[in-house]
C-alpha positions in Angstrom: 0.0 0.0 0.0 2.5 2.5 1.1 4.9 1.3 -2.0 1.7 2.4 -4.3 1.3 5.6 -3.1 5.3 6.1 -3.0 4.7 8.7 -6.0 1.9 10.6 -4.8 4.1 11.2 -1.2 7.1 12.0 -3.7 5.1 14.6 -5.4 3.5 15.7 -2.1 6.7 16.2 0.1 8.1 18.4 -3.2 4.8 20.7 -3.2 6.1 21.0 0.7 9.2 22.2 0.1 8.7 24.6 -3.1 6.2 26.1 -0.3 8.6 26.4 2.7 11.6 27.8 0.3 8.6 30.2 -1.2 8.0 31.5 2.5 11.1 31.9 3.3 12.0 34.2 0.7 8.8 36.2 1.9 9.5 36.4 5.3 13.0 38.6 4.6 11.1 40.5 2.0 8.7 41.8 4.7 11.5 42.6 7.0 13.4 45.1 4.2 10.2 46.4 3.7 9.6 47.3 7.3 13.0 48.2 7.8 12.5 51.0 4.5 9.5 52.3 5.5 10.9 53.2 8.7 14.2 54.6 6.8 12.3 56.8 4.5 9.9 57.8 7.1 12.6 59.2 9.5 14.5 61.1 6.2 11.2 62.9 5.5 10.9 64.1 9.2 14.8 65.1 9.3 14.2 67.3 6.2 11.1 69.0 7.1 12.9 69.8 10.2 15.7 71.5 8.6 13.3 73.9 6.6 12.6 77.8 8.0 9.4 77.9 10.0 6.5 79.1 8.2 2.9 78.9 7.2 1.8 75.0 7.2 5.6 73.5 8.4 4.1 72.6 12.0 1.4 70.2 10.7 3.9 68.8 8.1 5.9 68.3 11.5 3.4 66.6 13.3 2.1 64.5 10.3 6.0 63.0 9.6 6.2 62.1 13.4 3.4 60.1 13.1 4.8 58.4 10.2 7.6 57.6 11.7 6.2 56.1 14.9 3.6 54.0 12.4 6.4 52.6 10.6 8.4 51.7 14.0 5.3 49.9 15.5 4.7 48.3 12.4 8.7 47.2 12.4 8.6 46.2 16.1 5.7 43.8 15.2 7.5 42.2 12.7 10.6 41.8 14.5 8.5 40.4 17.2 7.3 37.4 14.8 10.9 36.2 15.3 11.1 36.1 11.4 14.8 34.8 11.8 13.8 31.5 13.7 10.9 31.1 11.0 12.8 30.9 8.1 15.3 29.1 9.5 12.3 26.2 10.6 11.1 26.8 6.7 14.3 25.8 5.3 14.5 22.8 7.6 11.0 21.9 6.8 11.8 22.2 3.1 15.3 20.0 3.7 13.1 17.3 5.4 10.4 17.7 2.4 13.0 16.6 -0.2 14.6 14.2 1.8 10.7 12.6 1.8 10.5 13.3 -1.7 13.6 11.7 -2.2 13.1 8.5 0.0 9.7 7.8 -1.1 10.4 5.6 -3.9 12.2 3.5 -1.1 9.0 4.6 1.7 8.3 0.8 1.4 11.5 -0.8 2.0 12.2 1.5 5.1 8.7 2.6 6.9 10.2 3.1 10.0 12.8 5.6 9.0 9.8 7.4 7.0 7.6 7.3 9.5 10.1 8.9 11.9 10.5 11.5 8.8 6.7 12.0 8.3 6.8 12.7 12.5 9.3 15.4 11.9 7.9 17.0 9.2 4.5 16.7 11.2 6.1 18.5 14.3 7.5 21.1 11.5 4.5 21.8 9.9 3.0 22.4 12.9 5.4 25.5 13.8 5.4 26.8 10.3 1.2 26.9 11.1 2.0 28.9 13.9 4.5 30.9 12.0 2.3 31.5 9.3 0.1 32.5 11.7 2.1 35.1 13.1 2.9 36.3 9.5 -0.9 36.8 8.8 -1.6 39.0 12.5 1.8 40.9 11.4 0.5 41.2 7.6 -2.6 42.8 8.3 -1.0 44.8 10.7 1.6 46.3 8.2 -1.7 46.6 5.9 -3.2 48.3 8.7 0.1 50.5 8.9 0.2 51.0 5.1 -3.2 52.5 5.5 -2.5 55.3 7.8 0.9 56.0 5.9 -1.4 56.7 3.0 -3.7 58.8 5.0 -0.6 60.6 6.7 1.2 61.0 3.3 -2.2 62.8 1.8 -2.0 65.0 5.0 1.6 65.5 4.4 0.8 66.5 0.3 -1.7 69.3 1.7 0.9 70.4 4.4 3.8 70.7 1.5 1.6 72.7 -0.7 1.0 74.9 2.1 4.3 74.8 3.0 5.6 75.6 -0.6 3.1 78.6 -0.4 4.2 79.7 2.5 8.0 79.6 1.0 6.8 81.8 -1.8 5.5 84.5 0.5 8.6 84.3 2.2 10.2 84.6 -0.8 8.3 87.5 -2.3 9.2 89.5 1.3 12.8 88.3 1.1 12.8 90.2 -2.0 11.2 93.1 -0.6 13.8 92.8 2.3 16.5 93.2 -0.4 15.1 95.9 -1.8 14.6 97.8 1.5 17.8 97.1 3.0 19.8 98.3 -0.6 17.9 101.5 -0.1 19.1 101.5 3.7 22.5 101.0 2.6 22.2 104.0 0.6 20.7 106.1 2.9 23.5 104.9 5.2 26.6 105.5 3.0 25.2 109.2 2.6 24.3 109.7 6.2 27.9 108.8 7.2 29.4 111.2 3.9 27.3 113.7 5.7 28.1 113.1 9.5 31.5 112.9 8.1 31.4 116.3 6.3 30.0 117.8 9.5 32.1 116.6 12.2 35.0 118.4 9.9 33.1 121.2 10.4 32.9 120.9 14.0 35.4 123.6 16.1 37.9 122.3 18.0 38.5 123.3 21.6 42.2 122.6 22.6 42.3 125.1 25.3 39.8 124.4 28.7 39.5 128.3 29.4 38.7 129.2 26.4 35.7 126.3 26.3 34.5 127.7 30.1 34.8 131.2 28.7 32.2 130.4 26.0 29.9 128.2 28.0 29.7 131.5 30.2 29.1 133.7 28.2 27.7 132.1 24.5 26.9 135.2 22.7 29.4 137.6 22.2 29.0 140.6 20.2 31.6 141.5 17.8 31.1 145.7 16.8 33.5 147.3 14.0 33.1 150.9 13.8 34.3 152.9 11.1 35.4 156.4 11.4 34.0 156.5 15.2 33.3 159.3 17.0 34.7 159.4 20.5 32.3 160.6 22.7 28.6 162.4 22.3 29.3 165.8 21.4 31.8 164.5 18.3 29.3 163.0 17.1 26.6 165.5 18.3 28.9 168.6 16.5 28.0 168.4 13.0 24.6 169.2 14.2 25.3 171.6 16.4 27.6 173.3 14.2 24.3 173.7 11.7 22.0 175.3 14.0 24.6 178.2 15.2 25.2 179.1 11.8 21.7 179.0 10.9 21.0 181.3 14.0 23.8 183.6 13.7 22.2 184.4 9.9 18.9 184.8 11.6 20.1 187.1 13.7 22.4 189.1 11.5 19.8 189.8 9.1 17.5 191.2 12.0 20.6 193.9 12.5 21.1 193.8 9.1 18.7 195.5 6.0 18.4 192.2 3.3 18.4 195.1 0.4 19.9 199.1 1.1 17.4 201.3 0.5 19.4 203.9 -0.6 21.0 201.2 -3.2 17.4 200.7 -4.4 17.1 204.3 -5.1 20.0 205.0 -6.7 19.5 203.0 -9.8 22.3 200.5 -9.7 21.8 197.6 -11.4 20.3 194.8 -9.2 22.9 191.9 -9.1 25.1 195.1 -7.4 22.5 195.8 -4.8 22.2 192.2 -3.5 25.7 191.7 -3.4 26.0 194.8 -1.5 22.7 193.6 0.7 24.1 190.1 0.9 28.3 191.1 1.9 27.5 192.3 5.4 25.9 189.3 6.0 28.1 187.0 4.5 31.0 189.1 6.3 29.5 188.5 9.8 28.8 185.0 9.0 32.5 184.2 8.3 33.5 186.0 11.5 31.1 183.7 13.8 32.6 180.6 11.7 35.7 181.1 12.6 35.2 181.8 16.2 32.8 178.9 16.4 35.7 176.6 15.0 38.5 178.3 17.5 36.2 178.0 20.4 34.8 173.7 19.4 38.7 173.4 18.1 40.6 174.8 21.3 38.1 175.4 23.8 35.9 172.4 23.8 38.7 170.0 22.0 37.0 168.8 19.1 39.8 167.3 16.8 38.7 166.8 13.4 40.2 164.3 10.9 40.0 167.0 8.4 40.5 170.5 10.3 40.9 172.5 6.9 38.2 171.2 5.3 36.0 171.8 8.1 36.9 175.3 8.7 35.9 175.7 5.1 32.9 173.9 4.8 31.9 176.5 8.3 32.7 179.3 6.4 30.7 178.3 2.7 28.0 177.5 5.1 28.4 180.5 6.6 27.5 182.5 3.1 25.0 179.9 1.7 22.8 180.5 5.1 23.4 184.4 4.5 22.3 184.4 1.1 19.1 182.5 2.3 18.4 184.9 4.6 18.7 187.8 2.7 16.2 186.4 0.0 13.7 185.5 2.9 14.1 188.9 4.5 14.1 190.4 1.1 10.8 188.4 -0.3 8.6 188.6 2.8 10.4 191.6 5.2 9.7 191.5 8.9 7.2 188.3 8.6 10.1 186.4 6.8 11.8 186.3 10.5 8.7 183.7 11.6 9.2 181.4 8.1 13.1 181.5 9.3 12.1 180.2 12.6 9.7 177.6 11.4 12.4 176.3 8.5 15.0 175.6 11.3 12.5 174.0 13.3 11.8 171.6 10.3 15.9 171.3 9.6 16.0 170.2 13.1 13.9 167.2 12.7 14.8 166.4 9.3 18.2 167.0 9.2 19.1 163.4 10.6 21.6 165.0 13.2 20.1 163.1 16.2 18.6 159.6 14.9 18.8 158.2 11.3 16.2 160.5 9.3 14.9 156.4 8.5 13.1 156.7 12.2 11.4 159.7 11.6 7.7 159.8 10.2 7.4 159.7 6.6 6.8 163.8 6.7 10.5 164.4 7.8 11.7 162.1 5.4 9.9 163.5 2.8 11.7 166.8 3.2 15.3 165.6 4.6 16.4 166.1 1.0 14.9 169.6 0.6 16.5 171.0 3.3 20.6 172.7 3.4 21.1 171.5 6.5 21.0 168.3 6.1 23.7 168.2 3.7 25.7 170.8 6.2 25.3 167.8 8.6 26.3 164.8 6.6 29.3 166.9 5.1 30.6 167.7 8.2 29.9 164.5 9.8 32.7 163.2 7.1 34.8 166.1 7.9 35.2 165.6 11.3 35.1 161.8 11.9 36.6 160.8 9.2 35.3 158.6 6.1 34.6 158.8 2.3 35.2 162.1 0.3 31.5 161.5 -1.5 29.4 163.2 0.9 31.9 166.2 1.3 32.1 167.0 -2.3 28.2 166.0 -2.5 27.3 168.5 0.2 29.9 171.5 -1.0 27.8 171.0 -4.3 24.3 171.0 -2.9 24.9 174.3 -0.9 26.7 175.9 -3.7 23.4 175.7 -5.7 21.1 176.5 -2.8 23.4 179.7 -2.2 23.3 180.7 -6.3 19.6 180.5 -6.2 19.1 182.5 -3.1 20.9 185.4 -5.0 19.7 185.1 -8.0 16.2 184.9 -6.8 16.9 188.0 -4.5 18.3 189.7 -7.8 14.9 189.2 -9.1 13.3 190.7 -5.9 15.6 193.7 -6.3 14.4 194.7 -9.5 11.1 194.4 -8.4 11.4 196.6 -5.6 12.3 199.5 -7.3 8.9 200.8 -7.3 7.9 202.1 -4.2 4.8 201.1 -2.5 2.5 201.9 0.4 3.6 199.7 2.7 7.4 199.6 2.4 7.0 203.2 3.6 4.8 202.0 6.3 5.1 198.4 6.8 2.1 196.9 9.0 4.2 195.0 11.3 7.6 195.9 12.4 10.0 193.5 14.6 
């Protein structure tokens, strides 16, 4: 019986091992794969953590981790099947298949050596059940595993698209950064040319005292004068000097007649009776120049720059405020004496000998130029104090033309009073 069904054991025993080898081969297959999955899992988690934090990277994070401690179960489980000793018992299995394979044609000349066989491969067969066993629980498991890696590698697709969204924002501001921190390099390059250029600028204090000195006192006034006049009256005189000329005239021509009567009726031409109106006065005038400049010169001890050409600028003045005198007394007689009075009260106010005419109302300025005394003033202001030959020559011409047209306009009033009248035999008011 057992001879006849020597074949079909043969055949039987070589399905067995095929199988065993076939498992074998499996069984390290699984273990690579484990062993990868938790490989690649732990790469993907080392490189999201070397990526810049932004937008999407934490739940990347998270998502890897979990992938990685998936794969690591899923490893432990296998390595827990003892997947070593299996194959090992496969192989053995499959050794003791083909040794029944091989010894069946004999199975009936030597039972009890294959029924000791048939024991051990009944005893093996047994393990590789509960091997396979174990295989199945840990195959479902990795399935189980590869399941949630799928779900986790999803979740990690969405988180990388965030992620990469994320990198081009940064990378748009990154840009922007550039940008902004080229124009801050400019502006810094020419803030330092400029601090630079100013802290050349800056003074240097070597001495101490000096530095106390100016935190002392911080504001110093620094005054240059030219031509300066020493005290008050210096610079006072040129006015002065003005008005007693212009008084002396007044009051020689109230001792003095502005035309001789006797003149007038004698015929002579009228240029001669001015002149011979007009030399007393200018006469007189010359005398109280010269003692006004002896008694300012040597009595008071006014030093002009130019003592010459103020004695002679005393002295024209001296005739040009005769001359003006004689036309006023000769055009209006005893009332002229008030319009005298009322012109050197004008003269004193416009004549700019106190303040700059420039403070006065706009009346006094109006006139300053209208006026001989003013030019008398600034003339002799030069004069005295030094300065500029302008306003000299300027004020010698002025008063030359005011004294020519004062004569010539009394030479007009000569002719005219020729003809006797009413009241210059009894004038209405006499002073």
């Amino acid at each position: 019986m057992l001879r006849d069904n020597a074949e079909t054991i043969e055949n039987a025993a070589t399905l067995v091992a095929n199988g065993a080898d076939l498992l074998a081969k499996n069984v390290g297959a699984i273990d690579d794969a484990a062993d990868r999955a938790v490989e690649d899992a732990k790469n993907l988690q080392k490189q999201l953590d070397e990526l810049p934090d932004s937008d999407g990277l934490p739940e990347a994070k998270r998502l890897a981790a979990r992938l990685v401690a998936d794969a690591e179960r899923i490893q432990q489980r296998v390595d827990d099947a003892d997947l070593d000793g299996l194959r090992t018992r496969l192989r053995e299995v499959a050794k003791d298949a083909r040794a029944v394979a091989a010894a069946a044609p004999h199975l009936a000349d030597d039972v009890a050596n294959a029924r000791a066989q048939v024991d051990k491969l009944s005893s093996g067969l047994d393990q590789l059940a509960t091997g396979a066993q174990r295989l199945q629980t840990g195959t479902e498991q990795a399935a189980d595993g590869a399941n949630e890696l799928k779900d986790g590698v999803y979740r990690l697709a969405g988180g990388a698209r965030q992620l990469d969204s994320g990198l081009a924002k940064l990378s748009d501001g990154g840009h922007r950064i550039a940008d902004g921190l080229t124009d801050l390099q400019d502006g810094a390059g020419q803030l330092a040319d400029g601090l630079t250029d100013g802290a050349k600028q800056i003074p240097g204090y070597d001495d101490a005292s000096e530095r106390s000195g100016v935190l002392a006192d911080p504001v110093s006034l620094d005054r240059v004068v030219r031509n300066p006049a020493g005290t008050y009256g210096v610079g006072f005189a040129p006015y002065f000097l003005a008005l007693a000329l212009w008084v002396g005239a007044m009051i020689n021509y109230m001792l003095l007649r502005p035309l001789n009567r006797r003149y007038l009726a004698s015929g002579a031409p009228a240029p001669r009776v001015a002149l011979a109106g007009l030399l007393p006065g200018v006469l007189m005038g010359l005398i109280q120049a010269v003692l006004l400049f002896t008694v300012v010169r040597f009595g008071l001890g006014l030093s002009p720059v130019h003592p010459w050409i103020s004695l002679g600028l005393l002295t024209g003045t001296a005739a040009v405020f005769a001359a003006i005198m004689q036309l006023i007394g000769a055009a209006l007689g005893a009332p002229g004496r008030i319009v005298a009075l009322v012109l050197l009260m004008f003269q004193l106010t416009s004549s700019g000998g106190t303040y700059p005419v420039q403070t006065t109302p706009g009346f006094f300025q109006a006139i300053h130029p209208l006026l001989p005394m003013t030019y008398v003033v600034e003339a002799m202001r030069h004069a005295i104090d030094g300065g500029e030959s302008g306003p000299v020559v300027h004020g010698v011409i002025v008063l030359t033309g005011f004294g020519l047209v004062a004569f010539l306009l009394t030479v007009l009033v000569a002719g005219r009073k020729r003809r006797m009248r009413t009241t210059d035999l009894h004038p209405e008011l006499v002073l």
